[in-house]
N, CA, C and O of each residue as an XYZ file, in Angstrom:
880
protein
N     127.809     75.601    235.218
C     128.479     76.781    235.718
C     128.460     77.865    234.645
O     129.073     77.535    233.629
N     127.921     79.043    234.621
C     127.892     79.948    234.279
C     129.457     80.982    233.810
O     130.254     81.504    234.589
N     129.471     80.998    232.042
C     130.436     81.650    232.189
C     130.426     83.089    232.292
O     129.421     83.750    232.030
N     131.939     83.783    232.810
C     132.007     84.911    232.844
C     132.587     85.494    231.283
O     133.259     84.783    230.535
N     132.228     86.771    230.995
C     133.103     87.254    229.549
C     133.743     88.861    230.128
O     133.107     89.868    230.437
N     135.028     88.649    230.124
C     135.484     89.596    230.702
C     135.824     90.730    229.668
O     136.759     91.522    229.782
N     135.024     90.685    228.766
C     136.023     91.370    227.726
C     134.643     92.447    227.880
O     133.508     92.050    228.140
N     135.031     93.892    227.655
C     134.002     94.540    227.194
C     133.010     94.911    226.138
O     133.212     94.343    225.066
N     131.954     95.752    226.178
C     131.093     96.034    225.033
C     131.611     96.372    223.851
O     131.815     95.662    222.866
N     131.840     97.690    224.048
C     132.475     97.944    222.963
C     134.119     97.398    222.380
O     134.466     97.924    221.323
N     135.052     96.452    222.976
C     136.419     95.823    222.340
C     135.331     95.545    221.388
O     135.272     95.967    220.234
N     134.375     94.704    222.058
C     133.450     94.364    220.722
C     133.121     94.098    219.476
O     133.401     93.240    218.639
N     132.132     95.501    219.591
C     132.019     96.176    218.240
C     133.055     96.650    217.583
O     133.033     96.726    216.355
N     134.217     97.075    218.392
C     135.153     97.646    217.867
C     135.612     96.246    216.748
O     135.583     96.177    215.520
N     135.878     95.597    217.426
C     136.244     94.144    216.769
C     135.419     93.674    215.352
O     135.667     93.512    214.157
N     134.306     93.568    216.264
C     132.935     93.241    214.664
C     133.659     94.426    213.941
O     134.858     94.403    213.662
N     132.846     95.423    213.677
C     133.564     96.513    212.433
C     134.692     96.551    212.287
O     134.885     97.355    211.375
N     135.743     96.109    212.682
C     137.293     95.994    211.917
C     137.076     94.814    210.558
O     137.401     94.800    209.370
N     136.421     93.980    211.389
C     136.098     92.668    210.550
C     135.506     93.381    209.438
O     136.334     93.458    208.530
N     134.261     94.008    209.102
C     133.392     94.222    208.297
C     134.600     95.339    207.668
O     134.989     95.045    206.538
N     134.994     96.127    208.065
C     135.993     97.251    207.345
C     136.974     95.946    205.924
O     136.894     95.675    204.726
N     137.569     95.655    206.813
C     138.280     94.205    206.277
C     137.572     93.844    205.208
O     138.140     94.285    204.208
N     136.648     93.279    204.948
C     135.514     92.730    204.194
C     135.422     93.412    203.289
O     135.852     93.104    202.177
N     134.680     94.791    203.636
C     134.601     95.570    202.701
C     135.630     95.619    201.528
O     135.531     95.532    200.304
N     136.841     95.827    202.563
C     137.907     96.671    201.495
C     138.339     95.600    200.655
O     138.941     95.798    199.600
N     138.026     94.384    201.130
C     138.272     93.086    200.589
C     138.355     93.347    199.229
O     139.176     93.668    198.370
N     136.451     92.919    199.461
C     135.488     93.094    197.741
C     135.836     93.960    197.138
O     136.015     93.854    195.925
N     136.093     95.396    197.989
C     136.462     96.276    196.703
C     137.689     96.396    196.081
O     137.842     97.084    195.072
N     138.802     95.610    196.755
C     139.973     95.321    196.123
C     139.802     94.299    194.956
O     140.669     94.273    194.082
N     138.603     93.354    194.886
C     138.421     92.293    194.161
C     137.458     93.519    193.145
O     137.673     93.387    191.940
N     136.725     94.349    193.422
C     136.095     94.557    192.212
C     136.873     95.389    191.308
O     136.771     95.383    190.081
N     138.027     96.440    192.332
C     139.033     97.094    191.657
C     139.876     96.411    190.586
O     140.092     96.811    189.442
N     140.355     95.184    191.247
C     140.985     94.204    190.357
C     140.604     93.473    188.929
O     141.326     93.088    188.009
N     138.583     93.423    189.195
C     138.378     92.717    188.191
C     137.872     93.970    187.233
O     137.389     93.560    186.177
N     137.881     95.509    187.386
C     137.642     96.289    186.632
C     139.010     96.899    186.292
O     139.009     97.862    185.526
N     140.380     96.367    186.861
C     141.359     96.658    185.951
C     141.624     95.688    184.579
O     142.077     95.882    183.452
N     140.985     94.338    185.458
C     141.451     93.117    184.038
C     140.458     93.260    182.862
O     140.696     92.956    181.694
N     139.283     93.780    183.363
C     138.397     94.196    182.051
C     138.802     95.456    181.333
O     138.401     95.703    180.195
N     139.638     96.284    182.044
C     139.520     97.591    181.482
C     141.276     97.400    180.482
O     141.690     98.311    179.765
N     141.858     96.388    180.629
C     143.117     95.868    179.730
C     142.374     95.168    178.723
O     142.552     95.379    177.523
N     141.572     94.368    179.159
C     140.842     93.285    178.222
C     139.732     94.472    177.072
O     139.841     94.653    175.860
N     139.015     94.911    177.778
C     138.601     96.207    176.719
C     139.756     97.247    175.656
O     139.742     97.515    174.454
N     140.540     97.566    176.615
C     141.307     98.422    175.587
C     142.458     97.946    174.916
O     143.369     98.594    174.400
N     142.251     96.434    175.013
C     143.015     95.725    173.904
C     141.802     95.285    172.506
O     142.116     95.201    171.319
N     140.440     95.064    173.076
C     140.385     95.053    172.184
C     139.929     96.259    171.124
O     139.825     96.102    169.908
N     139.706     97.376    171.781
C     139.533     98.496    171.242
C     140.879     98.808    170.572
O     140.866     99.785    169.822
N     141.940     98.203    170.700
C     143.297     98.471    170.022
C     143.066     97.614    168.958
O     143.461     98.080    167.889
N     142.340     96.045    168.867
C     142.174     95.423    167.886
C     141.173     95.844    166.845
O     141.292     95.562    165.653
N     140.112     96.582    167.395
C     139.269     97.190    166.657
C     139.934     98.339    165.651
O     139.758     98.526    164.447
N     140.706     98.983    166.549
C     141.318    100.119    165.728
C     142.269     99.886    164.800
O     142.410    100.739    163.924
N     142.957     98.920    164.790
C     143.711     98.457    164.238
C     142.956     97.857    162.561
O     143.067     98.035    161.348
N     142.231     97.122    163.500
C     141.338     96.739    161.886
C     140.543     97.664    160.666
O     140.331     97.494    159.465
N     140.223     98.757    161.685
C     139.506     99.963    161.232
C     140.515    100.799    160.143
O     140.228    101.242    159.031
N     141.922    100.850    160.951
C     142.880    101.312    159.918
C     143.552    100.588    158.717
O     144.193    101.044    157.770
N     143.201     99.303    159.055
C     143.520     98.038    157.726
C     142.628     98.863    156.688
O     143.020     99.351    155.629
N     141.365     98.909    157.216
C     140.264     98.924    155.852
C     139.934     99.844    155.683
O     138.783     99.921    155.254
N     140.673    101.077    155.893
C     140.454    102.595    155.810
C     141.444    102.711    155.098
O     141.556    103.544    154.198
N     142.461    101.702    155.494
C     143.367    102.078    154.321
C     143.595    101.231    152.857
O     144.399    101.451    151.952
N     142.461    100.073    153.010
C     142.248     99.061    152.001
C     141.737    100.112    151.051
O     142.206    100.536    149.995
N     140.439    100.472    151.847
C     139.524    101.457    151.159
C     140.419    102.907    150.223
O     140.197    103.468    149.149
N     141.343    103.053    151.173
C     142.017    104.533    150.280
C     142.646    103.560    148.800
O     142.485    103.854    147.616
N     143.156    102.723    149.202
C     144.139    102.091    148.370
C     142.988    101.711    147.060
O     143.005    102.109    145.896
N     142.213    100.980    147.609
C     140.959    100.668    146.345
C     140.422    102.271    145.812
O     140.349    102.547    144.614
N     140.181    102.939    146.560
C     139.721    104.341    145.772
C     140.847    104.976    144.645
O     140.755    105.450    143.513
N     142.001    104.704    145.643
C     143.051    105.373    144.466
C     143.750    104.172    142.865
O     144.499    104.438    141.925
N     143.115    103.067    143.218
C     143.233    101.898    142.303
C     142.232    102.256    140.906
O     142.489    102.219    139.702
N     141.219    102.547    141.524
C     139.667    102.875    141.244
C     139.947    104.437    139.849
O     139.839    104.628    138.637
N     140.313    105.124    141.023
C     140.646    106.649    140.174
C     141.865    106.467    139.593
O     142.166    107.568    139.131
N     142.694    105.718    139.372
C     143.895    105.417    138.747
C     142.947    104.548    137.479
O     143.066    105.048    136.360
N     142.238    103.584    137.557
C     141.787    103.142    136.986
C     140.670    103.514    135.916
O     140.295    102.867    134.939
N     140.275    104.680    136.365
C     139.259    105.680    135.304
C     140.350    106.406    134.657
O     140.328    106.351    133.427
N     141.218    107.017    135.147
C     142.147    107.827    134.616
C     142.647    106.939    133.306
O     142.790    107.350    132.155
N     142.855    105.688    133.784
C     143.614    105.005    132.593
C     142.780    104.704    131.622
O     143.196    104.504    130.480
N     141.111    104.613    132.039
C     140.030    103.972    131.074
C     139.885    105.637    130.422
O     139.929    105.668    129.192
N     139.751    106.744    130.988
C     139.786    107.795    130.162
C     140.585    108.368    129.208
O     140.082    108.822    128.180
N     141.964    108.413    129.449
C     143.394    107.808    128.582
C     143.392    107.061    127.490
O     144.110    107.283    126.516
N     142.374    105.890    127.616
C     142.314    104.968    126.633
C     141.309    105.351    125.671
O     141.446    105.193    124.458
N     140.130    105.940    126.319
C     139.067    106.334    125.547
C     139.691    107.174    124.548
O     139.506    107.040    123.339
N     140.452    108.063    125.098
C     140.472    109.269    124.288
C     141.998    108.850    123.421
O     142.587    109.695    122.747
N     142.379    107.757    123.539
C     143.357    107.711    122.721
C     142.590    106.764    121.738
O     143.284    106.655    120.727
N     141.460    106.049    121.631
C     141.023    105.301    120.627
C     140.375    106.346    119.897
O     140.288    106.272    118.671
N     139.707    107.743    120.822
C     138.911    108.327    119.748
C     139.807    109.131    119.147
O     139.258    109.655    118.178
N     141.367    109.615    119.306
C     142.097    110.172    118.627
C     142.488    109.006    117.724
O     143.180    109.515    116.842
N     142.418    108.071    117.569
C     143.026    107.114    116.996
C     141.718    107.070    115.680
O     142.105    107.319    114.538
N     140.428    106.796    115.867
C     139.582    107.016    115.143
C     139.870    108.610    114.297
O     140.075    108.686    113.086
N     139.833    109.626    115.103
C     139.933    110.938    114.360
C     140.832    110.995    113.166
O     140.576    111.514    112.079
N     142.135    110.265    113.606
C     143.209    110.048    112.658
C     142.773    109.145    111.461
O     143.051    109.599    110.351
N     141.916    107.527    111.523
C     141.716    107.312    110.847
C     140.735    107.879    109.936
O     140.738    107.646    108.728
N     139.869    108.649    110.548
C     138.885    109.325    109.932
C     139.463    110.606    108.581
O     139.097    110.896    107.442
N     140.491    111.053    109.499
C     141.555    112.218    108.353
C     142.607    112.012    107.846
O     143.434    112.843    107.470
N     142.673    110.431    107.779
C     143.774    110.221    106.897
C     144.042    110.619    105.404
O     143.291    110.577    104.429
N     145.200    110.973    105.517
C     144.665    111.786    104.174
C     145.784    111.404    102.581
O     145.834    112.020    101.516
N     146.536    110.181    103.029
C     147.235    109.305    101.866
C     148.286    110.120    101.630
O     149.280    109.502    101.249
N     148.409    111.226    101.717
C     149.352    112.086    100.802
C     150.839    112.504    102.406
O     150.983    112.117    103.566
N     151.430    113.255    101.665
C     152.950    113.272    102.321
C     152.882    114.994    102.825
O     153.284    115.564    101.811
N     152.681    115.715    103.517
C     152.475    117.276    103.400
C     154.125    117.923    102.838
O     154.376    118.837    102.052
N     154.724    117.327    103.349
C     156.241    118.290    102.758
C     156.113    118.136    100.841
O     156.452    118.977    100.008
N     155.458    116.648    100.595
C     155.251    117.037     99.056
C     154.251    118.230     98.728
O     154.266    118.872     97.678
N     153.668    118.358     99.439
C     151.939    119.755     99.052
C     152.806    120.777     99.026
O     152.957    121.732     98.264
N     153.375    120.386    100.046
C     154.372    121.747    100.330
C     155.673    122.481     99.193
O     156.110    123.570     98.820
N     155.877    120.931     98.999
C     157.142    120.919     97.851
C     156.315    121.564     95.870
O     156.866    122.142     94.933
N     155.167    121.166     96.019
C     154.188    121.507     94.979
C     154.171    122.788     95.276
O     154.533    123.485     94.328
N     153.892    123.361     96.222
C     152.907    124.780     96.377
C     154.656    125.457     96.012
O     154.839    126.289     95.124
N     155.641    124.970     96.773
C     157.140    125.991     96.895
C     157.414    125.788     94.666
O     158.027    126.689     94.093
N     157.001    124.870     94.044
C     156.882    124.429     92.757
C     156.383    125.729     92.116
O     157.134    126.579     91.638
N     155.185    125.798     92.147
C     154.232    126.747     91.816
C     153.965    127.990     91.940
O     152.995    128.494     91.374
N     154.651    128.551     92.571
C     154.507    129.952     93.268
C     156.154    130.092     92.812
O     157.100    129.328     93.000
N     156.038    131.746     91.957
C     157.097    132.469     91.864
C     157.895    132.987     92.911
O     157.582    132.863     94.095
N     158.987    133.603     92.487
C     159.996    133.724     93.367
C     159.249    135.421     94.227
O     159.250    135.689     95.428
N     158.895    135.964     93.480
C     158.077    137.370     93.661
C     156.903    137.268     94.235
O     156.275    138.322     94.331
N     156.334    136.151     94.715
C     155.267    136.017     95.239
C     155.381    135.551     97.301
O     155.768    134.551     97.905
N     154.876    136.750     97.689
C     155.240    136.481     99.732
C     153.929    136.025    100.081
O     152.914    136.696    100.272
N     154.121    134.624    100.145
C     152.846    134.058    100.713
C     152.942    133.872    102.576
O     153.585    133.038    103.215
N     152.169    134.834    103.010
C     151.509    135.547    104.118
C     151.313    134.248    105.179
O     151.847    134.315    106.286
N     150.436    132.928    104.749
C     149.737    132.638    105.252
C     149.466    130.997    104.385
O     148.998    130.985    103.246
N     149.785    129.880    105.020
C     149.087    128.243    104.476
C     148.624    127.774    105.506
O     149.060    127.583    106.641
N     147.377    127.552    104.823
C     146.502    126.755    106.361
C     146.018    125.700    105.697
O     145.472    125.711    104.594
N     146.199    124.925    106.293
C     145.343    123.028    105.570
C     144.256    122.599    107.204
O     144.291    122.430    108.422
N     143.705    122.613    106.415
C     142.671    122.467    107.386
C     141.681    121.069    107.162
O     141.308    120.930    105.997
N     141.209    120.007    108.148
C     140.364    119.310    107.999
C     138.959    119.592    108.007
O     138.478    120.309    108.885
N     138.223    119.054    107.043
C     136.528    118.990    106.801
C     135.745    118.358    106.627
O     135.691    118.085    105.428
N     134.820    117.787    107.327
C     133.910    116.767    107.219
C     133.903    116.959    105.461
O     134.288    117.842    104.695
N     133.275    115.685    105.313
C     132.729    115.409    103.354
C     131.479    115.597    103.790
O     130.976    115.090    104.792
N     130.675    116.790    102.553
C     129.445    116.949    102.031
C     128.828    115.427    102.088
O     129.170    114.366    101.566
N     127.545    115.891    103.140
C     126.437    114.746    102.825
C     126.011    113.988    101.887
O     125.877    112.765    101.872
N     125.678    115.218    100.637
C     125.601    114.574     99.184
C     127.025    113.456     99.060
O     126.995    112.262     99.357
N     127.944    114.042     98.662
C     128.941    112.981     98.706
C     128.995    111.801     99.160
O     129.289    110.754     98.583
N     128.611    112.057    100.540
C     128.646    110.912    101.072
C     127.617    109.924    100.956
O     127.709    108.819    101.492
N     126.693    110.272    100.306
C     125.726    109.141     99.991
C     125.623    108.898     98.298
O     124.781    108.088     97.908
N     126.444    109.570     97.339
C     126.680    109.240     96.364
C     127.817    108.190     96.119
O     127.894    107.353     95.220
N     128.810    108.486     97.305
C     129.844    107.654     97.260
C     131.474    109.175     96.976
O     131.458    110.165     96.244
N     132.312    108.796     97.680
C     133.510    109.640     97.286
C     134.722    108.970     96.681
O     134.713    107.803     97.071
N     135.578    109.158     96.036
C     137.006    109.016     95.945
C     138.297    109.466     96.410
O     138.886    110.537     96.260
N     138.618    108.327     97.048
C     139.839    109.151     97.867
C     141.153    108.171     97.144
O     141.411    106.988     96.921
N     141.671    109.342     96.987
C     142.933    108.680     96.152
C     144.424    108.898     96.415
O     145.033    109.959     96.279
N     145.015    107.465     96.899
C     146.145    107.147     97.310
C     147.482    108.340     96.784
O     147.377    109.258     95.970
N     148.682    107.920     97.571
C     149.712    108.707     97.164
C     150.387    107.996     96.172
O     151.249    108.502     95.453
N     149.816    106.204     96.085
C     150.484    105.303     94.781
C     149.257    105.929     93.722
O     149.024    105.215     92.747
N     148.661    106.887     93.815
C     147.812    106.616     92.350
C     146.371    105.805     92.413
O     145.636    105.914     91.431
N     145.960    105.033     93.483
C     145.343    103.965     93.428
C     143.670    104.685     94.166
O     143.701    105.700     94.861
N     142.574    104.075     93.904
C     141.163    104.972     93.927
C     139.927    103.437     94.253
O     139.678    102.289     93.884
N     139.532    104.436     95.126
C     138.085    103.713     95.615
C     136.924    104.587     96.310
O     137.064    105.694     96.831
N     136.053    104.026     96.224
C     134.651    104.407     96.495
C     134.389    104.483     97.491
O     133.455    103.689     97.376
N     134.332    104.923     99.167
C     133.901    104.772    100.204
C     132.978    105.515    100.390
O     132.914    106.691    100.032
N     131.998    104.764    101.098
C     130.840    104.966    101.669
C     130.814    105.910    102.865
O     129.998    106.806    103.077
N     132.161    105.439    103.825
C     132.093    105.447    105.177
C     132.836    107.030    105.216
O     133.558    107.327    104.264
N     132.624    108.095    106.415
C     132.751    109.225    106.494
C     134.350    109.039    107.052
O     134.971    108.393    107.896
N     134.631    110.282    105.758
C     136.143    110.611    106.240
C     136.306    112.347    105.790
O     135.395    113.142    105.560
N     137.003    112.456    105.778
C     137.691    114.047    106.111
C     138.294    114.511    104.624
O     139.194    113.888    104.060
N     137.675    115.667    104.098
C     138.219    115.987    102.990
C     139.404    117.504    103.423
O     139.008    118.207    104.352
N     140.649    117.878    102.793
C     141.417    118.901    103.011
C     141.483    120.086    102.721
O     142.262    120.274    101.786
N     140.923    121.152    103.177
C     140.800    122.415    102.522
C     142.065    123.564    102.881
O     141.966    124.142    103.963
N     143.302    123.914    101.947
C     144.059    124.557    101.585
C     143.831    125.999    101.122
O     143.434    126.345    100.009
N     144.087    126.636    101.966
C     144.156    128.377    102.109
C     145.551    129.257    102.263
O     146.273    129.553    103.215
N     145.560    129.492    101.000
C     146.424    130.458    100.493
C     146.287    132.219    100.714
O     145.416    132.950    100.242
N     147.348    132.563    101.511
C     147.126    134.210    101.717
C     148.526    134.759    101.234
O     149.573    134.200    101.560
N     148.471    136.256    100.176
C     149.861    136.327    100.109
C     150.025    137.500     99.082
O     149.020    137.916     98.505
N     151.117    137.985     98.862
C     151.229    139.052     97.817
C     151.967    138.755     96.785
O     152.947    138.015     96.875
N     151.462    139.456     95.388
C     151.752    139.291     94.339
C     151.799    140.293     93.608
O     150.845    141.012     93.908
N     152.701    140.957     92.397
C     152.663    141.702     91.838
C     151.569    142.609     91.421
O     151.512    143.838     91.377
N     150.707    141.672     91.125
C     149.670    142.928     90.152
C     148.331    141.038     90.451
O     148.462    139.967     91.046
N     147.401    141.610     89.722
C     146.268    140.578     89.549
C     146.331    139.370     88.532
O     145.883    138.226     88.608
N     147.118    140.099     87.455
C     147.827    139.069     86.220
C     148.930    137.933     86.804
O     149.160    136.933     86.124
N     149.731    138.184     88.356
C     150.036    137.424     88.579
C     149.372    136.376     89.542
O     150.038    135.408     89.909
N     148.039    136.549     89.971
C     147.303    135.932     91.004
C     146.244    134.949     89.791
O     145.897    133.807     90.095
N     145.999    135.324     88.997
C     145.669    134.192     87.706
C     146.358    133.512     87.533
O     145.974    132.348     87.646
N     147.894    133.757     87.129
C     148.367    132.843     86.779
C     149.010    131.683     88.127
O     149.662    130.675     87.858
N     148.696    132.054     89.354
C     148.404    131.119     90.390
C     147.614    130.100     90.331
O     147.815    128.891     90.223
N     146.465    130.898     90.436
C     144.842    130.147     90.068
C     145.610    128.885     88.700
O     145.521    127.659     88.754
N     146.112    129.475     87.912
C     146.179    128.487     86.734
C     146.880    127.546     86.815
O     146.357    126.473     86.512
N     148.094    127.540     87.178
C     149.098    126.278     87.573
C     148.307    125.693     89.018
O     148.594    124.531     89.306
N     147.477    126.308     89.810
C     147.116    124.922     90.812
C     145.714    124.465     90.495
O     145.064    124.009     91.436
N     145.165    124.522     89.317
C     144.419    124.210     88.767
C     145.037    122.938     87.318
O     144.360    122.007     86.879
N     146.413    123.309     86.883
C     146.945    122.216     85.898
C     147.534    121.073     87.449
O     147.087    119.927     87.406
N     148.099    121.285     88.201
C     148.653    120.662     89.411
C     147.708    119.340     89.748
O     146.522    119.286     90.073
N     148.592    118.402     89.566
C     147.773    117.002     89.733
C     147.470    117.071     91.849
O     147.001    116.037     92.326
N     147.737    118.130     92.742
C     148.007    118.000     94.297
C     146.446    118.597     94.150
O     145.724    118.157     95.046
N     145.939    119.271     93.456
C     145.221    120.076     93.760
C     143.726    120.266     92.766
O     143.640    120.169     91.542
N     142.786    120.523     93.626
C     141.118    120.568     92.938
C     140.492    122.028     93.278
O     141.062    122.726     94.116
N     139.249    122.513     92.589
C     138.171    123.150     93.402
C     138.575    124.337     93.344
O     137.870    125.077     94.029
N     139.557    124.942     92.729
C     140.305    126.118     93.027
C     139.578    127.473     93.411
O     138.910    127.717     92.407
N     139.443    128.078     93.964
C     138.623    129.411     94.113
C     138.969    130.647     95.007
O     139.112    130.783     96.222
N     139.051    131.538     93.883
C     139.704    132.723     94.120
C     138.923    133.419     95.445
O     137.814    133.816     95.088
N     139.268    133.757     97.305
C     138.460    134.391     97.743
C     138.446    135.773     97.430
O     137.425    136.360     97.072
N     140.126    136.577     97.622
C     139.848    137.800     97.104
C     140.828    138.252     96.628
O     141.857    137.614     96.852
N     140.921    139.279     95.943
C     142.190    139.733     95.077
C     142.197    141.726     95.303
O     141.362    142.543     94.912
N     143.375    141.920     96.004
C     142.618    143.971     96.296
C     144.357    144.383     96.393
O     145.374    143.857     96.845
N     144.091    145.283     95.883
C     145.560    146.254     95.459
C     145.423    146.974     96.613
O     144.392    147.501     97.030
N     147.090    146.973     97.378
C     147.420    147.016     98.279
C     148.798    148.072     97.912
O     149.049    148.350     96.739
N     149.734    148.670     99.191
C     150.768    148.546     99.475
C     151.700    147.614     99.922
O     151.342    146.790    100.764
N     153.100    147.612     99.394
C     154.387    147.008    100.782
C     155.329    148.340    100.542
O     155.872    148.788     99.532
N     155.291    148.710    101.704
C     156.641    149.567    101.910
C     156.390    150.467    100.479
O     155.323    151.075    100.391
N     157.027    150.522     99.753
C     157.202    151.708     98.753
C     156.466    151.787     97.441
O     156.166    152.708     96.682
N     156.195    149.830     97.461
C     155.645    149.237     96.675
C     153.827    149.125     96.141
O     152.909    149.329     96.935
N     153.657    148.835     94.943
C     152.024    148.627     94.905
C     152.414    146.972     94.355
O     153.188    146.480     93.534
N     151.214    146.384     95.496
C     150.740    145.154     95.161
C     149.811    144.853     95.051
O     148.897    145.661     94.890
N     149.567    143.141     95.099
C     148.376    142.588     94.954
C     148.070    141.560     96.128
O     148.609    140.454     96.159
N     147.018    142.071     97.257
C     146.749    140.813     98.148
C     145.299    140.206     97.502
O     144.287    140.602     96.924
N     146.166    138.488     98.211
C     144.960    137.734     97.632
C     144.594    136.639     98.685
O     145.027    136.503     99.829
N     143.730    135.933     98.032
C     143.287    134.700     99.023
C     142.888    133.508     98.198
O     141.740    133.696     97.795
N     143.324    132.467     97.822
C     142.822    131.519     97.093
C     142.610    130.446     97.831
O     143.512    130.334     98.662
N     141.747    129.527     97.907
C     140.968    128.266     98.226
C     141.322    127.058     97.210
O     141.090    127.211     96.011
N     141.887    125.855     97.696
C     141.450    124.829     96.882
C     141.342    123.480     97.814
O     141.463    123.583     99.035
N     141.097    122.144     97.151
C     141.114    121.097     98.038
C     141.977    120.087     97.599
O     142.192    119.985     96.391
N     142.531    119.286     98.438
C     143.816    118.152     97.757
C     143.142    117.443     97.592
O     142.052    117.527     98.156
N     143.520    116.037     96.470
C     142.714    115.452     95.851
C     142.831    114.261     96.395
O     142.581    113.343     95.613
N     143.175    113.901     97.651
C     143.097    112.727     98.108
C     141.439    112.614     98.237
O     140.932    111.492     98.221
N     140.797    113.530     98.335
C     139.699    113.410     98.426
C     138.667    114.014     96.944
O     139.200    114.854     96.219
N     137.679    113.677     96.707
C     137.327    114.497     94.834
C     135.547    113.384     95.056
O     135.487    112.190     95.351
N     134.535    114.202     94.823
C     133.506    113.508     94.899
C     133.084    112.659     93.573
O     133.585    112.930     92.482
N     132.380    111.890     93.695
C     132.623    110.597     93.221
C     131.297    111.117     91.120
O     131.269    110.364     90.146
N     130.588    112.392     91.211
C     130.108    112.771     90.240
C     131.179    114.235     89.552
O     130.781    115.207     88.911
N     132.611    113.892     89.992
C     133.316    114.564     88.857
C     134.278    113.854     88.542
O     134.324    112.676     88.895
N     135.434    114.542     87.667
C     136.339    113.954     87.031
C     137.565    113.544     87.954
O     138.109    114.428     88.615
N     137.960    112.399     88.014
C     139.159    112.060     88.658
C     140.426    112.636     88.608
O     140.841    112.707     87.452
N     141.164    113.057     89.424
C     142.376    113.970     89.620
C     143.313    113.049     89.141
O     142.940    111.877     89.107
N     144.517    113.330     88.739
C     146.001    112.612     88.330
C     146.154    111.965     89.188
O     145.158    111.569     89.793
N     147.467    111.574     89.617
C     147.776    110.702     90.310
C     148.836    111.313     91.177
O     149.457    112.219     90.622
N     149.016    111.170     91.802
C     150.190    111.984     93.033
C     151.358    111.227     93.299
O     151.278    110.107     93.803
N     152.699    111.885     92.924
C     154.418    111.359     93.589
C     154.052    111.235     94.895
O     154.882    110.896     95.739
């Protein structure tokens, strides 16, 4: 027996395509879904990435500034060994408030000294390969080979007349502080109402004295 289908054409199709609508929206709810769990799963780990990126960006700052902290301190050091060398290089045995206490010794009450400069100076080559003497503030003397710093003392200042700028020259020439003496210049001048004498004298302290002249006294 032959069946009948009472239902029409199109309930149908209408039917089929609800189904397929269905379907559709299915999958794309499933692909929506699995491109939200990737797109958490990605931007976590792009949070882990970033995260790490800022560990070692900031390892990296921290080592750079370790780094430049660390030259700073090796440059610090450098330059405090080569000041440390410079010093040993110009040591110079003696006490300056005594040079000082000598020169305030030596110089009259009438005499306005302008100007004391002590100045450091390499030692003459010759010297230094003849050998020098540098001699203690106990008195005590040796021969070094090795380069050190001799003291050159410059005197500027006014004095009565020229008879009293000799007799400068002469007491730091008897003066056990002092060597080498040499007059730069001596020129008649004014002060105020006055006629004087400006001068300039040169000498060297005897912690230092090259090793083909006569040995200096001995120094308080």
């Amino acid at each position: 027996m032959k069946e009948i289908d009472f239902l029409p054409e199109w309930y149908k199709q209408g039917r089929l395509q609800q189904r397929k609508h269905r379907e559709f929206y299915i999958a794309l709810g499933l692909i929506v879904f699995i491109m939200a769990v990737w797109s958490i799963f990605a931007n976590g780990r792009v949070a882990i990435v970033k995260a790490r990126n800022t560990t070692l960006r900031n390892t990296k700052l921290i080592q750079e500034r370790s780094e430049a902290e660390y030259c700073k301190a090796d440059g610090e050091c450098r330059a405090l060994k080569s000041r440390y060398k410079m010093l040993g290089a110009v040591k110079s045995h003696i006490v300056i408030s005594n040079v000082i206490a000598e020169l305030t010794h030596l110089l009259d009450n009438n005499i306005i000294l302008k100007k004391l400069e002590i100045k450091a100076e390499p030692i003459p080559e010759q010297d230094m390969k003849t050998g020098i003497k540098v001699v203690s503030a106990a008195g005590g003397r040796s021969t070094l080979p090795e380069k050190r710093s001799r003291f050159k003392i410059t005197l500027t200042g006014l004095a009565a007349d020229a008879a009293q700028v000799a007799g400068i020259i002469n007491k730091l020439e008897q003066s056990d502080y002092f060597f080498q003496i040499v007059p730069g210049f001596s020129r008649n001048t004014t002060a105020g109402q006055y006629q004087a004498c400006e001068f300039e004298i040169t000498c060297y302290l005897v912690n230092y004295k090259p090793a083909n002249q006569p040995e200096a006294g001995k120094l308080n």
